[in-house]
C-alpha positions in Angstrom: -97.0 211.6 -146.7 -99.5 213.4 -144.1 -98.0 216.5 -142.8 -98.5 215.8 -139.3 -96.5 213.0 -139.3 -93.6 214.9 -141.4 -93.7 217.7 -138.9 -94.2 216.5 -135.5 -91.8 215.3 -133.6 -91.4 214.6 -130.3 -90.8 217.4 -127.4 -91.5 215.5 -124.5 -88.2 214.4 -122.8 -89.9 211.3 -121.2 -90.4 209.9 -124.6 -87.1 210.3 -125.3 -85.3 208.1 -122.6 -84.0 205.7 -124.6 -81.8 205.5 -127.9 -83.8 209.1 -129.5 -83.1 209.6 -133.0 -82.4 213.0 -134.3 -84.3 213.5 -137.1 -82.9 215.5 -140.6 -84.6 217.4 -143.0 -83.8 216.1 -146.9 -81.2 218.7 -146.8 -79.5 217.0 -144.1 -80.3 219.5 -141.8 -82.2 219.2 -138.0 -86.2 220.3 -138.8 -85.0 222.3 -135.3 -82.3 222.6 -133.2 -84.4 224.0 -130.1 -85.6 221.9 -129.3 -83.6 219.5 -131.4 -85.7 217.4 -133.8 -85.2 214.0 -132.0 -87.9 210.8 -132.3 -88.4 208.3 -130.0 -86.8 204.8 -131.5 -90.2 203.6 -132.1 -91.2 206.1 -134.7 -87.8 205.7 -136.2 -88.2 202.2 -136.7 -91.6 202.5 -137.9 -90.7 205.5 -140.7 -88.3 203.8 -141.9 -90.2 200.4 -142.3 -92.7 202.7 -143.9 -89.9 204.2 -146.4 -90.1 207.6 -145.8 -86.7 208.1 -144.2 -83.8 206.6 -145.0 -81.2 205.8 -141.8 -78.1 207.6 -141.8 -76.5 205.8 -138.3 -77.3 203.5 -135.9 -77.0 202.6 -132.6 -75.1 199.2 -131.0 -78.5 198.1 -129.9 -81.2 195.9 -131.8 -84.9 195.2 -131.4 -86.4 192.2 -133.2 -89.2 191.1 -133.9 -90.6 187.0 -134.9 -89.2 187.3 -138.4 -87.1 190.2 -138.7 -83.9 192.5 -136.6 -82.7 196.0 -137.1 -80.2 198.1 -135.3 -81.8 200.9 -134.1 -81.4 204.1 -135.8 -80.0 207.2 -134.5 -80.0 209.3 -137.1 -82.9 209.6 -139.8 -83.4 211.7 -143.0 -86.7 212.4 -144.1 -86.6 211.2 -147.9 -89.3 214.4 -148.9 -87.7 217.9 -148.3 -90.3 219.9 -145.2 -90.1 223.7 -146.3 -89.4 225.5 -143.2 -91.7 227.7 -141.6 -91.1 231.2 -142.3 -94.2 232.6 -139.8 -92.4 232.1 -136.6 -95.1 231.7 -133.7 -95.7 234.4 -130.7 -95.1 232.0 -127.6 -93.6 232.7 -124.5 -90.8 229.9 -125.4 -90.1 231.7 -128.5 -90.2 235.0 -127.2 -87.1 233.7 -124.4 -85.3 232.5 -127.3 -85.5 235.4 -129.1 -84.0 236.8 -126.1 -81.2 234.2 -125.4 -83.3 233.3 -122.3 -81.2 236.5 -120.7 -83.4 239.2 -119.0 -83.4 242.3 -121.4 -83.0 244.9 -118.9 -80.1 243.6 -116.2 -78.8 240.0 -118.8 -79.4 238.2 -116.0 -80.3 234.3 -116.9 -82.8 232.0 -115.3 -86.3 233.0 -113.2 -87.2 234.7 -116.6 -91.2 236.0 -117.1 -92.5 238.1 -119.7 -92.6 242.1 -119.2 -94.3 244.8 -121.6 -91.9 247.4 -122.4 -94.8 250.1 -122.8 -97.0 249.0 -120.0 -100.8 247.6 -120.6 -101.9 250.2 -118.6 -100.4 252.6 -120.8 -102.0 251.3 -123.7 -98.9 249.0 -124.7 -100.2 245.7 -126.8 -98.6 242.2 -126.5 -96.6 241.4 -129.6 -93.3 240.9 -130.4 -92.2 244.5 -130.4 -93.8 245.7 -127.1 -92.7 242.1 -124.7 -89.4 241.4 -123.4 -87.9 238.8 -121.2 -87.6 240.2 -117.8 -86.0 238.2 -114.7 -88.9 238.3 -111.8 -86.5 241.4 -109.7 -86.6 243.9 -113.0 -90.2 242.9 -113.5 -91.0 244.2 -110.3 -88.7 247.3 -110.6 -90.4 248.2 -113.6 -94.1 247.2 -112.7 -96.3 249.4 -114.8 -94.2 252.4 -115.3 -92.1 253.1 -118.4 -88.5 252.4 -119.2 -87.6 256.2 -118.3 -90.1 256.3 -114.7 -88.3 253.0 -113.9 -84.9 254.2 -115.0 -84.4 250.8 -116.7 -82.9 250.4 -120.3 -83.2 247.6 -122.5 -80.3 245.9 -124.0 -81.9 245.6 -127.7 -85.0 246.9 -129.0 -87.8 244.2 -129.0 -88.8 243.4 -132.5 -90.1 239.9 -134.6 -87.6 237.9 -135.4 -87.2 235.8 -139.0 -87.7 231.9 -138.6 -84.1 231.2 -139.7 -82.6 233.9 -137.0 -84.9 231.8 -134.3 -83.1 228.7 -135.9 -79.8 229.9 -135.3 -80.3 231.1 -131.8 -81.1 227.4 -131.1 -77.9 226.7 -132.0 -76.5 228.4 -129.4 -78.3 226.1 -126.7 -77.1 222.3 -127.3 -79.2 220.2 -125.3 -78.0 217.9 -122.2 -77.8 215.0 -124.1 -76.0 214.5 -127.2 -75.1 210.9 -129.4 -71.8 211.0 -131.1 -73.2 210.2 -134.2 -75.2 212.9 -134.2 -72.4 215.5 -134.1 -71.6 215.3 -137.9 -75.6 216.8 -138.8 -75.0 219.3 -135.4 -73.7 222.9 -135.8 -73.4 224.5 -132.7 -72.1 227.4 -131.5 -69.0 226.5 -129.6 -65.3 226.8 -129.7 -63.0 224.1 -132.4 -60.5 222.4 -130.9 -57.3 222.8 -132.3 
């Protein structure tokens, strides 16, 4: 099995209109939760005609074909196991999740950029323990000075995080959408009913 295909999967919500399949490591576990692992129905179909995951549930709906009809899946489970990655990437998307998309110096949420903690100007480097999520009005308090000048403080020291600590803090953002058959492979952080 080529790893691109094992790995990919589909980020663009546009792809994803109609009946998306969230896709399960061999472990039973989402490859991610943010964004959750989900393929359009297409590659679904076409994996699993291939035999290299087997279909956990299924939707109402069927698509056919001259000789043959299947239910379309809606959840798959990749029959070879795909070791996570333990190198997590240094993007700005992964940098806000590392921050709980909150803004490190007021907790504010939304509007969020980027801000060096010890100021490029100063010397200060881009990497994970030097950049902080910052909403637009502390970016601009702070400008190029440093936490004390600006008489900002940061909520947590800025440092890399593990891949399975950027894994949970997915959990803690479910996405808009979510198929009832998928809640029994979804953990996410929110209160139990009684």
């Amino acid at each position: 099995m080529d790893g691109d295909f094992r790995t990919e999967f589909v980020r663009e919500p546009q792809n994803l209109k109609q009946h998306p399949a969230l896709v399960l490591n061999a472990d039973y576990r989402p490859l991610s939760y943010y964004p959750l692992s989900l393929w359009p129905w297409q590659e679904a179909v076409k994996a699993a005609y291939l035999d290299r995951v087997d279909i956990v549930a299924e939707y109402d709906h069927v698509v056919r074909s001259p000789t043959t009809q299947i239910r379309v899946p809606s959840v798959v489970v990749l029959k070879e196991f795909v070791k996570p990655q333990k190198r997590v990437a240094f993007t700005r998307f992964n940098l806000f999740l590392r921050d709980e998309f909150c803004c490190q110096y007021c907790g504010s949420r939304g509007d969020l950029t980027f801000d060096h903690v010890v100021p490029r100007a100063a010397g200060g480097v881009t990497s994970w323990e030097n950049v902080v999520a910052a909403c637009s009005r502390c970016n601009l308090k702070k400008g190029s000075k440093s936490l004390r000048q600006s008489g900002l403080s940061l909520r947590k020291p800025p440092r890399q995080p593990g891949a399975e600590e950027l894994r949970n803090a997915g959990r803690k953002f479910p996405p808009n959408f979510l198929h009832e058959s998928w809640m029994d492979f979804l953990y996410w952080d929110t209160e139990l009913d009684a």
